[in-house]
Jmol script that loads the backbone (N, CA, C; Angstrom):
load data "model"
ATOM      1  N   UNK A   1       0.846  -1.182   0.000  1.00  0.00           N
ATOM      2  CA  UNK A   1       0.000   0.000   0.000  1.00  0.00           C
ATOM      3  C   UNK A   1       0.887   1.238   0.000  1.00  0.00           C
ATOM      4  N   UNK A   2       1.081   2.040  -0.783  1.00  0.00           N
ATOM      5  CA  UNK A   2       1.274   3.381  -1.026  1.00  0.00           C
ATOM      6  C   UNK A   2       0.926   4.342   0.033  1.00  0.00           C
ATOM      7  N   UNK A   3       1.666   4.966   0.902  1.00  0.00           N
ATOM      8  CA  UNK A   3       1.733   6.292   1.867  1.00  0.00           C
ATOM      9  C   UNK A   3       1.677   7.952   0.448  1.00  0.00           C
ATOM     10  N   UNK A   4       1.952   7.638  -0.103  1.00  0.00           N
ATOM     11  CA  UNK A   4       1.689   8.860  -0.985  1.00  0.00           C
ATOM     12  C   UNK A   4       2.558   9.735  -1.178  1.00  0.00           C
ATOM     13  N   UNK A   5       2.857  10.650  -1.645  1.00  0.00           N
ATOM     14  CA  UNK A   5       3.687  11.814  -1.521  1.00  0.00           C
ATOM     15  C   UNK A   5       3.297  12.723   0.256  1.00  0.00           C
ATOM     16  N   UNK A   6       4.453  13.108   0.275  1.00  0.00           N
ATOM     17  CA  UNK A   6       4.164  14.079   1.655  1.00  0.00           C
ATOM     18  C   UNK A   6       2.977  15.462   1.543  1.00  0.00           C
ATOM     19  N   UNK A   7       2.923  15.813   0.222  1.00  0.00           N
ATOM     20  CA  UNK A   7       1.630  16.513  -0.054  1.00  0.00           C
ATOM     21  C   UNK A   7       0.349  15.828   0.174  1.00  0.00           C
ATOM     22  N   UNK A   8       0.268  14.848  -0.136  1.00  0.00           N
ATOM     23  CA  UNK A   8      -0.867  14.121  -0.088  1.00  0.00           C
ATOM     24  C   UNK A   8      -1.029  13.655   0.792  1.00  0.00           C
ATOM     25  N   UNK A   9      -0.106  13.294   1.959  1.00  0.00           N
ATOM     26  CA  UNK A   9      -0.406  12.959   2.874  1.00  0.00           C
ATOM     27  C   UNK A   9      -0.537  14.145   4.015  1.00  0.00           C
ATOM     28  N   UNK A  10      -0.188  14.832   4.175  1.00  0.00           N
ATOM     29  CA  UNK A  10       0.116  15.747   5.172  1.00  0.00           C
ATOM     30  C   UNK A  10      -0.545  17.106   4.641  1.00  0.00           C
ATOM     31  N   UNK A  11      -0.497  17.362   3.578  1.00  0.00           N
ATOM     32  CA  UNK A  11      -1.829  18.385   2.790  1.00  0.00           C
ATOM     33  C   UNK A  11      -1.149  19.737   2.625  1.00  0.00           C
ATOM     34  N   UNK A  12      -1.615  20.823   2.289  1.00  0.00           N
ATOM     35  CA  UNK A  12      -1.218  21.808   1.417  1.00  0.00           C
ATOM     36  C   UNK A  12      -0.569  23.446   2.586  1.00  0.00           C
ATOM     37  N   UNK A  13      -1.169  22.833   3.663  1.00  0.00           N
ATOM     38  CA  UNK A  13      -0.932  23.530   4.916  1.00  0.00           C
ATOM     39  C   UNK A  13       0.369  23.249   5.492  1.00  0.00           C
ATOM     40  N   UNK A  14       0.514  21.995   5.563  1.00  0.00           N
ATOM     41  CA  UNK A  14       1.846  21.338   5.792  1.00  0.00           C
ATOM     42  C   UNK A  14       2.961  21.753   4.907  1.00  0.00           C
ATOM     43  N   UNK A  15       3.345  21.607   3.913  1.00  0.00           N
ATOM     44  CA  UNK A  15       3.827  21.889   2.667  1.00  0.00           C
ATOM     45  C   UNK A  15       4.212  23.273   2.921  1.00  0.00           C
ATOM     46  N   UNK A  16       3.187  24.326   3.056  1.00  0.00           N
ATOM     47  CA  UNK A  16       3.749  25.590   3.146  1.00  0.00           C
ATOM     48  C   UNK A  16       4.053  26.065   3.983  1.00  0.00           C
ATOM     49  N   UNK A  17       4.076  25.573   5.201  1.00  0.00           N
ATOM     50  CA  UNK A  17       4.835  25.584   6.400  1.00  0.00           C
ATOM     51  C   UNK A  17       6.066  25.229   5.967  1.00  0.00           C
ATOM     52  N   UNK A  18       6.267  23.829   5.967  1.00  0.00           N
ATOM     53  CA  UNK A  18       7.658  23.329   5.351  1.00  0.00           C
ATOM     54  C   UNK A  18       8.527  24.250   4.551  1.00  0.00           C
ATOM     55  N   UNK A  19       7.981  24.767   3.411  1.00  0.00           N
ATOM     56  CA  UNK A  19       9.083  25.736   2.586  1.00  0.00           C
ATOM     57  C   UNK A  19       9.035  26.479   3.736  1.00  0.00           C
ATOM     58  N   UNK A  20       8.005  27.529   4.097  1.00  0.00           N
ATOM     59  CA  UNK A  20       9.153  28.359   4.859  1.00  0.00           C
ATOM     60  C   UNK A  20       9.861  28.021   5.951  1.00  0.00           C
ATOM     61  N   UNK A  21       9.856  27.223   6.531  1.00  0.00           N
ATOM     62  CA  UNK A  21      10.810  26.444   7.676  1.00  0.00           C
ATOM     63  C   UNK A  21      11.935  26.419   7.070  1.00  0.00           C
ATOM     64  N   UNK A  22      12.071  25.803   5.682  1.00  0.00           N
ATOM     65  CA  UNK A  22      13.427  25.539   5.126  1.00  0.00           C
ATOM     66  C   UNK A  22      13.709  26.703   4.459  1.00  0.00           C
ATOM     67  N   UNK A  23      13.672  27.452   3.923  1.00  0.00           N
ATOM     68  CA  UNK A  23      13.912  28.381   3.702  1.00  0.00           C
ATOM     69  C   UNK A  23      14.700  29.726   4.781  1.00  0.00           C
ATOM     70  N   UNK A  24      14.275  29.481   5.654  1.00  0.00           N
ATOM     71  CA  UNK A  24      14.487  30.400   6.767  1.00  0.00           C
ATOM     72  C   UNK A  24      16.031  29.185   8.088  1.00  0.00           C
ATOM     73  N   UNK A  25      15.979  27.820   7.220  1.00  0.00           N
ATOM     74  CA  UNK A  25      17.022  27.069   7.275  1.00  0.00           C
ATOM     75  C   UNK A  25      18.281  27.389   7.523  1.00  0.00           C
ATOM     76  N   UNK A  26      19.202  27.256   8.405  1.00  0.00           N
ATOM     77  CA  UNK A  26      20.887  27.577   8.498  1.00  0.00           C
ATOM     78  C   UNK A  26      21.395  26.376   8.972  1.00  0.00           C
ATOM     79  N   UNK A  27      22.534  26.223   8.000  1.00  0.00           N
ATOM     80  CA  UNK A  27      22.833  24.549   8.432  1.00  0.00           C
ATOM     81  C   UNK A  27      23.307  24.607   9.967  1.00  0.00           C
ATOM     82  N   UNK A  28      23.437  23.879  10.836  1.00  0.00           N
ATOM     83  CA  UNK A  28      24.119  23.475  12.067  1.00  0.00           C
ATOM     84  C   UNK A  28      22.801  24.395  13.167  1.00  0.00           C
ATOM     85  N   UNK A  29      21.854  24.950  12.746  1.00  0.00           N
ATOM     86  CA  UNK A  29      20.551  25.118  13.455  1.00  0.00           C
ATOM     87  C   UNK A  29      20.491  23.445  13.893  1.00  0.00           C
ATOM     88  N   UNK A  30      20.137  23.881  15.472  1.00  0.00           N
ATOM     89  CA  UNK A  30      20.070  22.744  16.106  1.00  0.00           C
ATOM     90  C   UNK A  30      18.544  21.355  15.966  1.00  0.00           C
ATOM     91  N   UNK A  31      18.529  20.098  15.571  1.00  0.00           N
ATOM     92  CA  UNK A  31      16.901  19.929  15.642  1.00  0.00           C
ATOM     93  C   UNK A  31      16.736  20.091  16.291  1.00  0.00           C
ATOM     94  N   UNK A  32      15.079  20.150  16.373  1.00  0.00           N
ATOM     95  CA  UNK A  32      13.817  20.758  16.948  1.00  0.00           C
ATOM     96  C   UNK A  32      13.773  19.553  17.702  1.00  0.00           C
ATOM     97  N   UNK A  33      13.826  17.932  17.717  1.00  0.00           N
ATOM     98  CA  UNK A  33      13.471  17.079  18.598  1.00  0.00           C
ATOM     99  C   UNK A  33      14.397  16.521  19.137  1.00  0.00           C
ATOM    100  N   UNK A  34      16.165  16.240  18.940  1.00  0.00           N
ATOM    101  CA  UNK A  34      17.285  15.986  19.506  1.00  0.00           C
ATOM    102  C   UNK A  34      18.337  16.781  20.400  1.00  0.00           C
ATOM    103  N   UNK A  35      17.860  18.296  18.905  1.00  0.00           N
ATOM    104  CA  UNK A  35      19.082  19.132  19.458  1.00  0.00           C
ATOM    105  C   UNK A  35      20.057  19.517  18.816  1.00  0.00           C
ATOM    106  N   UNK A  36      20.383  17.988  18.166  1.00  0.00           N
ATOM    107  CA  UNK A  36      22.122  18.107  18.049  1.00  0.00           C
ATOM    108  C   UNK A  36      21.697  18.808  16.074  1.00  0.00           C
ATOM    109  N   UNK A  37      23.187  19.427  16.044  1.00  0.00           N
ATOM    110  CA  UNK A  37      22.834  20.448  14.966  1.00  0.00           C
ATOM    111  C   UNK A  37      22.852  20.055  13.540  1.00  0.00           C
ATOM    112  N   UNK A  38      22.173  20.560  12.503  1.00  0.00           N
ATOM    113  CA  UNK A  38      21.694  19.949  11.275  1.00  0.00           C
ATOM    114  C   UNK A  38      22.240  20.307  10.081  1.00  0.00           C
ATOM    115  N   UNK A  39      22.817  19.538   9.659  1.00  0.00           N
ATOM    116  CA  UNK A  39      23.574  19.504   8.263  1.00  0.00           C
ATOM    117  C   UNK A  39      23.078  18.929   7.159  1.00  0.00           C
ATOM    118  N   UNK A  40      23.438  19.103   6.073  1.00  0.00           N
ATOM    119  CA  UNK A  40      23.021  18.401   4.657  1.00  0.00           C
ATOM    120  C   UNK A  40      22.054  19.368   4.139  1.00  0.00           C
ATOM    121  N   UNK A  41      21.444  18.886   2.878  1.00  0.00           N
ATOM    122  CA  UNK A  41      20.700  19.455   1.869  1.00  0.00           C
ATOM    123  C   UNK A  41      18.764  19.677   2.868  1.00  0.00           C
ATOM    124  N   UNK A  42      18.341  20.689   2.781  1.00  0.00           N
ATOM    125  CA  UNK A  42      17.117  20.554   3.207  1.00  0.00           C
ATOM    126  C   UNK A  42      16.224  19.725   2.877  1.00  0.00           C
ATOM    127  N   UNK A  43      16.454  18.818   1.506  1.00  0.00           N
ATOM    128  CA  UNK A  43      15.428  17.985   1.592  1.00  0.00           C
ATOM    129  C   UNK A  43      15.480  16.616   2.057  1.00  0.00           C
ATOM    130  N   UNK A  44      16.753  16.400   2.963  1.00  0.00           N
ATOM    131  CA  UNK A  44      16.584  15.635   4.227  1.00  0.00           C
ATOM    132  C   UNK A  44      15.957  15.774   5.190  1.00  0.00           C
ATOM    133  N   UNK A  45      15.574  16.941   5.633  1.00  0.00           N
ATOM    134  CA  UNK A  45      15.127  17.251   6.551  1.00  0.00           C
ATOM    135  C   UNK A  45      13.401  16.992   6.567  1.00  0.00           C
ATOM    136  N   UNK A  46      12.911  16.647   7.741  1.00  0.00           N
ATOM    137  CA  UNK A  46      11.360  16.725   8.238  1.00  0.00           C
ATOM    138  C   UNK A  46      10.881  17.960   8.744  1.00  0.00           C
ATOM    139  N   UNK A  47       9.489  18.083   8.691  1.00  0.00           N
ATOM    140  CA  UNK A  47       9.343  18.920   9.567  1.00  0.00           C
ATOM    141  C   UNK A  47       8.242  18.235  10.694  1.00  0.00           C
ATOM    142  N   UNK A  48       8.878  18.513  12.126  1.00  0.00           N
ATOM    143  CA  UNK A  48       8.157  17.549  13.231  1.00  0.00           C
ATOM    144  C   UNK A  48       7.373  17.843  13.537  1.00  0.00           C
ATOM    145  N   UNK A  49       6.174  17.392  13.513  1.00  0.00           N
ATOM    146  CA  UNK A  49       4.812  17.692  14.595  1.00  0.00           C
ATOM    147  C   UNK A  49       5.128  17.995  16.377  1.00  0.00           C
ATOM    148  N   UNK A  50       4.344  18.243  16.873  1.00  0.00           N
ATOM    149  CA  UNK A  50       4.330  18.116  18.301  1.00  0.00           C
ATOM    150  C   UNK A  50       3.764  16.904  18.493  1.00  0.00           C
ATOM    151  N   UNK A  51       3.841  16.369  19.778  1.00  0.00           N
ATOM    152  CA  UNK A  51       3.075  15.026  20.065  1.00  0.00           C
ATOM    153  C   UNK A  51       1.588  14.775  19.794  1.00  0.00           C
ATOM    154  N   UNK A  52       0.452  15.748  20.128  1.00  0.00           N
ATOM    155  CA  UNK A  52      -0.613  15.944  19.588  1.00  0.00           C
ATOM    156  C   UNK A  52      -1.120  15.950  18.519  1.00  0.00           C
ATOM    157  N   UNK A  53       0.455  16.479  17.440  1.00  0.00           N
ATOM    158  CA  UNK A  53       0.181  16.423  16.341  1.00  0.00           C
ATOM    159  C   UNK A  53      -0.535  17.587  15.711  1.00  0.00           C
ATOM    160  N   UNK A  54      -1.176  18.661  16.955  1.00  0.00           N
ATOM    161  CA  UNK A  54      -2.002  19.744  16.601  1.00  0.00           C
ATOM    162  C   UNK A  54      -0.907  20.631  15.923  1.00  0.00           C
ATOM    163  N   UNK A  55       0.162  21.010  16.072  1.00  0.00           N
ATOM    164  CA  UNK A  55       1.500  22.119  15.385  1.00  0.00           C
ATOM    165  C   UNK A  55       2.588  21.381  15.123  1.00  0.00           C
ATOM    166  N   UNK A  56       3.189  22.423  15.060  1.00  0.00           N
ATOM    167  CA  UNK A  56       4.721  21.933  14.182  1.00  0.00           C
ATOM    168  C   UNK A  56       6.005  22.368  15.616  1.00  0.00           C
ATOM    169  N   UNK A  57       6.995  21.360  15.152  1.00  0.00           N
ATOM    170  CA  UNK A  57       7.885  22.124  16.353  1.00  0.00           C
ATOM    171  C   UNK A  57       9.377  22.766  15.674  1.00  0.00           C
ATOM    172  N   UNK A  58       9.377  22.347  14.295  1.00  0.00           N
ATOM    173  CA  UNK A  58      10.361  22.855  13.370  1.00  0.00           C
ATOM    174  C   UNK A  58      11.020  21.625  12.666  1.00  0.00           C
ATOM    175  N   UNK A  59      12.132  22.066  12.244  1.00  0.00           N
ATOM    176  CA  UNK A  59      13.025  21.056  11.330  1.00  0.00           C
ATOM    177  C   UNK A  59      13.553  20.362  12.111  1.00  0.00           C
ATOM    178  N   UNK A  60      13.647  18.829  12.052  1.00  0.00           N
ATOM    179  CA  UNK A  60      14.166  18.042  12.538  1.00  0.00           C
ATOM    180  C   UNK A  60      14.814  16.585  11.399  1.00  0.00           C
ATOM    181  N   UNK A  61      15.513  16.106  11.976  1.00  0.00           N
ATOM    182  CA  UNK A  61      16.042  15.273  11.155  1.00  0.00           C
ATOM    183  C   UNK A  61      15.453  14.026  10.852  1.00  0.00           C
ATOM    184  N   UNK A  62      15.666  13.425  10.265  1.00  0.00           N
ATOM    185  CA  UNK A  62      14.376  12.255  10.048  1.00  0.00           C
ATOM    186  C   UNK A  62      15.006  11.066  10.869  1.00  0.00           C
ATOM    187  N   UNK A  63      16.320  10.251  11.128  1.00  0.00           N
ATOM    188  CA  UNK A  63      16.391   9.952  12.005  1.00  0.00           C
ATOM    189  C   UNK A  63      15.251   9.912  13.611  1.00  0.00           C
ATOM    190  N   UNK A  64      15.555  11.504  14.270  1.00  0.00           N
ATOM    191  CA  UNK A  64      14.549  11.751  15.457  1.00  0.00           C
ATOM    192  C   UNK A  64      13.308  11.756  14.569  1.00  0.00           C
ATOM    193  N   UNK A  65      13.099  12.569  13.865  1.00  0.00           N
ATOM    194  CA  UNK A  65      11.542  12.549  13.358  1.00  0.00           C
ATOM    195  C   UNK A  65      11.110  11.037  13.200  1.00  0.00           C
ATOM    196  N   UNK A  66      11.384  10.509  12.328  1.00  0.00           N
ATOM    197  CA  UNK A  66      10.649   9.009  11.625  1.00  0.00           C
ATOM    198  C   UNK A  66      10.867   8.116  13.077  1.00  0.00           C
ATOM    199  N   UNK A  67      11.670   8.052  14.025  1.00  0.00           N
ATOM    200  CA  UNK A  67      11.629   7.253  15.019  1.00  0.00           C
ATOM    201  C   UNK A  67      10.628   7.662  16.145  1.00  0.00           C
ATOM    202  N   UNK A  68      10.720   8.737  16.366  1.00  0.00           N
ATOM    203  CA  UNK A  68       9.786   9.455  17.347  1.00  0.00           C
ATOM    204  C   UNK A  68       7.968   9.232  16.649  1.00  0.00           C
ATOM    205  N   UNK A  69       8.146   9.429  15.458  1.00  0.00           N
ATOM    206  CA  UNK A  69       7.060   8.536  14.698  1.00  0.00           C
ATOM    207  C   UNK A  69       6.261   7.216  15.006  1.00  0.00           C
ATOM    208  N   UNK A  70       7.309   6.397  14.371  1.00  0.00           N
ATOM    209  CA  UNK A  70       7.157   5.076  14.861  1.00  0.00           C
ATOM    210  C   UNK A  70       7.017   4.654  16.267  1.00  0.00           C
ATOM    211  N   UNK A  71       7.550   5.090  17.224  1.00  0.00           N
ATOM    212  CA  UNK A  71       7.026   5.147  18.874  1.00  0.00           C
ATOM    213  C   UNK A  71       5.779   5.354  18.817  1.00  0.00           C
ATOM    214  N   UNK A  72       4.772   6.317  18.236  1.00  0.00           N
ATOM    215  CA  UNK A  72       3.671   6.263  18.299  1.00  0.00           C
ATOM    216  C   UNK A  72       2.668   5.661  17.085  1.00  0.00           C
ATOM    217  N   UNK A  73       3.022   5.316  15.892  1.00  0.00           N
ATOM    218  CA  UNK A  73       1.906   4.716  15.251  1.00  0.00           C
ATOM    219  C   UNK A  73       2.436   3.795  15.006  1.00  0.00           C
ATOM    220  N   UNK A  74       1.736   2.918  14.003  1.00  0.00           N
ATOM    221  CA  UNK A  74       2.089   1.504  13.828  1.00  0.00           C
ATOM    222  C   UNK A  74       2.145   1.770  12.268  1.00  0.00           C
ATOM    223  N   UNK A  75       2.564   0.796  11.619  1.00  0.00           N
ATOM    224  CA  UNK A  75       2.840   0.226   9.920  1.00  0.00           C
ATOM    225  C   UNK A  75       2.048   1.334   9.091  1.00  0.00           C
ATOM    226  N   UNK A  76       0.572   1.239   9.958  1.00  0.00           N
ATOM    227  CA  UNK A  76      -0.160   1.693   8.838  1.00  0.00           C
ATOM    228  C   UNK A  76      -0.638   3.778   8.750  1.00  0.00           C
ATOM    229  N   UNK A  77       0.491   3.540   9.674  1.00  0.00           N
ATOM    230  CA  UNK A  77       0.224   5.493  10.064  1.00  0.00           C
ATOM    231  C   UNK A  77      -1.191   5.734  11.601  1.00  0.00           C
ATOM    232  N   UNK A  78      -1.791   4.714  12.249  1.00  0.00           N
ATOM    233  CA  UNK A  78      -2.515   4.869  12.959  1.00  0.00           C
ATOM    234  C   UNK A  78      -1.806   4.697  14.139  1.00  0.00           C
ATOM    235  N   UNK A  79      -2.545   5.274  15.000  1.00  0.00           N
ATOM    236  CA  UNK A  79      -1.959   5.868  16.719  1.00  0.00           C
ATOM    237  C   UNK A  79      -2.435   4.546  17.232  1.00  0.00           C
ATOM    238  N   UNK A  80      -0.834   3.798  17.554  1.00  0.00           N
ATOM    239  CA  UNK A  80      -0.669   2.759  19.034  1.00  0.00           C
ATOM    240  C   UNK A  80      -1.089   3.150  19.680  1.00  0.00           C
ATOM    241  N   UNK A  81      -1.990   2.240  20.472  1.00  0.00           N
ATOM    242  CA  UNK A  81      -2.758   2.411  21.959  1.00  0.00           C
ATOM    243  C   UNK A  81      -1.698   2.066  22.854  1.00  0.00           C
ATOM    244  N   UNK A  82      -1.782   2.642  24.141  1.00  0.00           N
ATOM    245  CA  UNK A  82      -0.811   1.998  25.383  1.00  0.00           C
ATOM    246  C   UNK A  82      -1.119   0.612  25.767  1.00  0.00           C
ATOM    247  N   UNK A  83      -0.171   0.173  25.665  1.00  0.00           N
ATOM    248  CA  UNK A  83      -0.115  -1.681  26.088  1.00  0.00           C
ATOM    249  C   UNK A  83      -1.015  -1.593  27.468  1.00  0.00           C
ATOM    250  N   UNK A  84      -2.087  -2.199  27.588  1.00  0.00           N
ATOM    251  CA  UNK A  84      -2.880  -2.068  28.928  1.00  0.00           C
ATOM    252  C   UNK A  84      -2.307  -3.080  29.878  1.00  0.00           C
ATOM    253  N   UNK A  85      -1.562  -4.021  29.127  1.00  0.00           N
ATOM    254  CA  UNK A  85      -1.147  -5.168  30.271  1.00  0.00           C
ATOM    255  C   UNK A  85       0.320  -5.152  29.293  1.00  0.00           C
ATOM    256  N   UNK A  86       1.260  -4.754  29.774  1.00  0.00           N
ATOM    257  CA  UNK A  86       2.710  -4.736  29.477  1.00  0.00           C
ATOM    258  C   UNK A  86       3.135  -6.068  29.730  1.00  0.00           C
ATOM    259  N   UNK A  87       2.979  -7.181  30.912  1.00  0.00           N
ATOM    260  CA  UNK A  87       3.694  -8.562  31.042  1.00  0.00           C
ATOM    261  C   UNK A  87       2.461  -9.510  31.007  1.00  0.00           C
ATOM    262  N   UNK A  88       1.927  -9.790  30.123  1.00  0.00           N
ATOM    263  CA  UNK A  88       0.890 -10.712  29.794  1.00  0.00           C
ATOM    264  C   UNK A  88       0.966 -11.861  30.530  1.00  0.00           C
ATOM    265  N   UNK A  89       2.311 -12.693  30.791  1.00  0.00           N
ATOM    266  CA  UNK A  89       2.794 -13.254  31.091  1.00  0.00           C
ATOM    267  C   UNK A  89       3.198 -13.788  33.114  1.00  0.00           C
ATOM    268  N   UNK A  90       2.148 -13.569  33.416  1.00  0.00           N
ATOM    269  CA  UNK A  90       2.317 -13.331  35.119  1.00  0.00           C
ATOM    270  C   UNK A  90       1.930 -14.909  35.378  1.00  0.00           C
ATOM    271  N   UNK A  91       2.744 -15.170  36.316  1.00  0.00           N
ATOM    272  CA  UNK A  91       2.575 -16.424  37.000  1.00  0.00           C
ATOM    273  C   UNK A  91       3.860 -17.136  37.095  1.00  0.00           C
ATOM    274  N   UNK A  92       4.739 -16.507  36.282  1.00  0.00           N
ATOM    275  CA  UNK A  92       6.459 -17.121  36.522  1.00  0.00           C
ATOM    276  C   UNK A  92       7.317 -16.301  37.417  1.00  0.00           C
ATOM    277  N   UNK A  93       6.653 -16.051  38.643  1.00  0.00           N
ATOM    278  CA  UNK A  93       7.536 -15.556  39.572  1.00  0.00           C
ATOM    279  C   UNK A  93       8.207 -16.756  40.166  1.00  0.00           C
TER     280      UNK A  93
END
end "model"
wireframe off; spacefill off
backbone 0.3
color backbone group
């Protein structure tokens, strides 16, 4: 199954945020979700949501971005629920 282009997925609001984020870009600007400072061509770069997902928190590297990602959704882009029982497994004490 196809995730789409980042336009299509993330929509036309997103997108123009993004240019000007990168645009307004200086390499070794620190990311927005690690810190540590950012090098290479801008179109490595992400631009990170907040955890809510309601805003943006700036350029970040896809490394932190796409992992900090994956912590919260699964394969198909939908939000993991919290494990309600973390050790399923009780009775081998």
């Amino acid at each position: 199954m196809s995730r789409g282009s980042r336009g299509t997925r993330y929509g036309k609001e997103h997108e123009r945020i993004r240019r000007r984020e990168v645009a307004a870009y200086r390499p070794g600007q620190p990311c927005a979700l690690g810190g540590e400072p950012l090098y290479g061509p801008p179109s490595r770069l992400d631009l990170a949501h907040n955890e809510a997902g309601t805003g943006y928190l700036g350029l970040a590297c896809r490394v932190h971005n796409r992992g900090a990602a994956g912590a919260l959704t699964d394969y198909h882009g939908r939000r993991k629920d919290a494990d309600p029982e973390p050790r399923p497994w009780r009775g081998f004490d």
